[in-house]
C-alpha positions as CSV (number, residue, x, y, z in Angstrom):
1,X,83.0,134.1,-39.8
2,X,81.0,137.5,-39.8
3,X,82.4,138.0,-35.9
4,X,86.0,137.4,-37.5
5,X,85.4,140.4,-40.3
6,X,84.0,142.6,-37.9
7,X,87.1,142.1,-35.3
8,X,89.3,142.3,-38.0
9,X,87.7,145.6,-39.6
10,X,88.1,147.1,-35.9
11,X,91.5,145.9,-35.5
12,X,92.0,148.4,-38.5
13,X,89.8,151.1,-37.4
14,X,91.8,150.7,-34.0
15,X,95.1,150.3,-36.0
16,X,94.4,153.9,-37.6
17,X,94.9,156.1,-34.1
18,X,98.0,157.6,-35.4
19,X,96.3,158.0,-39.2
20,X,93.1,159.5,-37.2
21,X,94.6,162.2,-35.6
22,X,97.0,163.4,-38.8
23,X,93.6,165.1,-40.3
24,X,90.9,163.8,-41.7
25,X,87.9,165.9,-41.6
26,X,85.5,162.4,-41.7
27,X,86.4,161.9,-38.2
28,X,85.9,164.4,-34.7
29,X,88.6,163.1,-32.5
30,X,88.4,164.7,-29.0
31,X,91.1,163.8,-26.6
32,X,91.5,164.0,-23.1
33,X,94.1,163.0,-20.3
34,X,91.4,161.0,-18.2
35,X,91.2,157.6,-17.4
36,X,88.5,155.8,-20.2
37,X,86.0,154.9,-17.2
38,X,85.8,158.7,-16.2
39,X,85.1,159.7,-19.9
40,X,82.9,156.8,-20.8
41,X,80.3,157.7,-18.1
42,X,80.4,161.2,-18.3
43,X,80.3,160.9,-22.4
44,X,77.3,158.0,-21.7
45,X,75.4,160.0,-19.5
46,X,75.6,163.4,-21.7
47,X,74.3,161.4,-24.3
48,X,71.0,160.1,-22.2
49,X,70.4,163.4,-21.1
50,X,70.5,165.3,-24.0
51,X,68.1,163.0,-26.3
52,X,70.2,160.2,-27.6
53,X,69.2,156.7,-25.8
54,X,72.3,154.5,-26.1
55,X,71.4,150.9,-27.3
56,X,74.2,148.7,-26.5
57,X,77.4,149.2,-25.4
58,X,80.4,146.7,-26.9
59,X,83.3,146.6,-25.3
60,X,85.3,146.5,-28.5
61,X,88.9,145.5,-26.7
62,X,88.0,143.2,-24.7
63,X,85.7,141.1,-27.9
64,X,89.1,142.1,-29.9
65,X,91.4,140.7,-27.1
66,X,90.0,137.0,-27.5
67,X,91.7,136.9,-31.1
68,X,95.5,137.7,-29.1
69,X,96.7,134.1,-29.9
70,X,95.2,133.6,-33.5
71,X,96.3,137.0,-34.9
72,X,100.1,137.1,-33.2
73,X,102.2,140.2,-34.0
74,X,99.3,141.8,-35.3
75,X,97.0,142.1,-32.5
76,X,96.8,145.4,-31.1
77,X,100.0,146.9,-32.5
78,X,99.3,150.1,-31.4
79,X,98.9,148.6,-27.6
80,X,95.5,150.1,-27.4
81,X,95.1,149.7,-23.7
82,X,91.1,150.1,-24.2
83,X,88.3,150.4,-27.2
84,X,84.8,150.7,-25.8
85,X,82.0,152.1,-27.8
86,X,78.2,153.6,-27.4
87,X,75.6,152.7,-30.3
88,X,72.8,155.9,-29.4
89,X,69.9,157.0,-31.7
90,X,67.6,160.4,-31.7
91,X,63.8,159.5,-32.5
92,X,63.5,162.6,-33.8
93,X,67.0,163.3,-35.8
94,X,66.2,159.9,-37.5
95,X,62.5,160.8,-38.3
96,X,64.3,163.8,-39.9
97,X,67.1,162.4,-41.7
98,X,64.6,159.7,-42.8
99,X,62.2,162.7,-44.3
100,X,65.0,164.3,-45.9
101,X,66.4,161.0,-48.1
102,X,66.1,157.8,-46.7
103,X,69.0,156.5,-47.7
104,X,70.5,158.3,-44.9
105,X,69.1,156.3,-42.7
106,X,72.0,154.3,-42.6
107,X,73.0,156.7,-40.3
108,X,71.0,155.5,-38.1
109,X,72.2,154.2,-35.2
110,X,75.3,156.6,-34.6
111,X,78.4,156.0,-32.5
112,X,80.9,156.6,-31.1
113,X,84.1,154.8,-30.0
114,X,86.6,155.6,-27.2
115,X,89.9,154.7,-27.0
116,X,92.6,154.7,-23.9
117,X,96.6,154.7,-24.3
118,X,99.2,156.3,-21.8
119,X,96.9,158.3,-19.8
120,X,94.8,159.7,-22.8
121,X,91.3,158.7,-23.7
122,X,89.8,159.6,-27.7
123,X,86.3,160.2,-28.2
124,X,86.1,159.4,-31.9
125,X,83.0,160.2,-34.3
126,X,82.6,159.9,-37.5
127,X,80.8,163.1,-38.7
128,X,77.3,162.5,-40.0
129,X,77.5,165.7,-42.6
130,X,79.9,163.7,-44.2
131,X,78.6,161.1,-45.1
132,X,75.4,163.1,-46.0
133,X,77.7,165.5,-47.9
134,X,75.3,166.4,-51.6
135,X,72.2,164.4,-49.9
136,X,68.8,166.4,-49.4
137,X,69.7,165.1,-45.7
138,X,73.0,167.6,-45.3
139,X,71.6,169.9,-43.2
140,X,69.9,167.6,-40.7
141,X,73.0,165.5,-40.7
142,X,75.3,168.3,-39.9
143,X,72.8,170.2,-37.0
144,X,72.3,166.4,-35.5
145,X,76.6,166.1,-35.6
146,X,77.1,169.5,-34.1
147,X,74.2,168.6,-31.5
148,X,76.4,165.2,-30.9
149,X,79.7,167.3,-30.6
150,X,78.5,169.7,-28.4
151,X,77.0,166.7,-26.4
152,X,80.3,165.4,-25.8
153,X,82.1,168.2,-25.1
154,X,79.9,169.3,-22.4
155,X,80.4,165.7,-20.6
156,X,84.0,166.5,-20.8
157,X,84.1,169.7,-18.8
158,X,86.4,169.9,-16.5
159,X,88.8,167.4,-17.8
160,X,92.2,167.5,-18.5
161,X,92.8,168.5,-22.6
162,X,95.8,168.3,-24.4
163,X,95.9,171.4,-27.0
164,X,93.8,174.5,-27.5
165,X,90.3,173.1,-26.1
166,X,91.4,169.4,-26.4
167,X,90.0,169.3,-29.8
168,X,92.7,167.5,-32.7
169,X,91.5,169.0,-35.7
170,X,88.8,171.9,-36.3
171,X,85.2,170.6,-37.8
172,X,84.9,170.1,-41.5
């Protein structure tokens, strides 16, 4: 039953790719015209190098993909042709978030989730400084999410962006 909610809920989070990209400062969406294994790796191994040890890896389409029968016309109707995802923490971010209110620890792990359609790959995050927004944990939150974005878009040089710099929507 919980496997069932949480396939649903990222049937929905998948089913939002249009939604995502008409402007929602909760959510850094990077796109780039790149094949999802290219991005994945670079994006995986930016992450290790830079401080954040990713701890499992789900391969969110493929888990969704065993529900194709049961859920009909409404599997995938945005024919998502990949949704992969990276759960990472920072030691030290999460000591300081924790410090700061530990409420916010719920932060803690982050990720982020990557998903291919017609040639384009998007790196979506949901921002931390959001969800910190009024917390005594703001400021960490919002230097460990511009640590995270820069993160990514250093893996990404090189590649292929649609757009000024690639990036959907300016930060905040």
């Amino acid at each position: 039953m919980k496997a069932t909610r949480l396939a649903a809920a990222l049937v929905l989070a998948a089913g939002a790719w249009g939604t995502a990209a008409a402007g929602s400062a909760l959510v850094y969406v990077r796109a780039v015209q790149a094949p999802m294994e290219t991005v994945y790796k670079r994006v995986f191994g930016s992450l290790e190098n830079n401080g954040y040890f990713v701890i499992v890896e789900p391969n969110i389409g493929r888990n969704l993909a065993h529900f194709a029968r049961r859920w009909g016309k409404d599997y995938n109707r945005n024919k998502l042709e990949s949704i992969r995802s990276m759960v990472f923490c920072n030691g030290w971010y999460a000591n300081q978030v924790g410090n700061a209110d530990p409420d916010m620890l719920a932060l803690c792990p982050l990720h982020v989730t990557l998903t291919h359609k017609a040639g384009e790959t998007r790196i979506l995050f949901v921002r931390p400084s959001q969800v910190a927004a009024g917390s005594p944990a703001e400021a960490v939150a919002l230097e460990l999410e511009q640590d995270v974005i820069r993160t990514i878009e250093e893996s990404l040089t090189g590649l292929q962006t649609p757009g000024a710099g690639g990036v959907d929507r300016p930060p905040g």
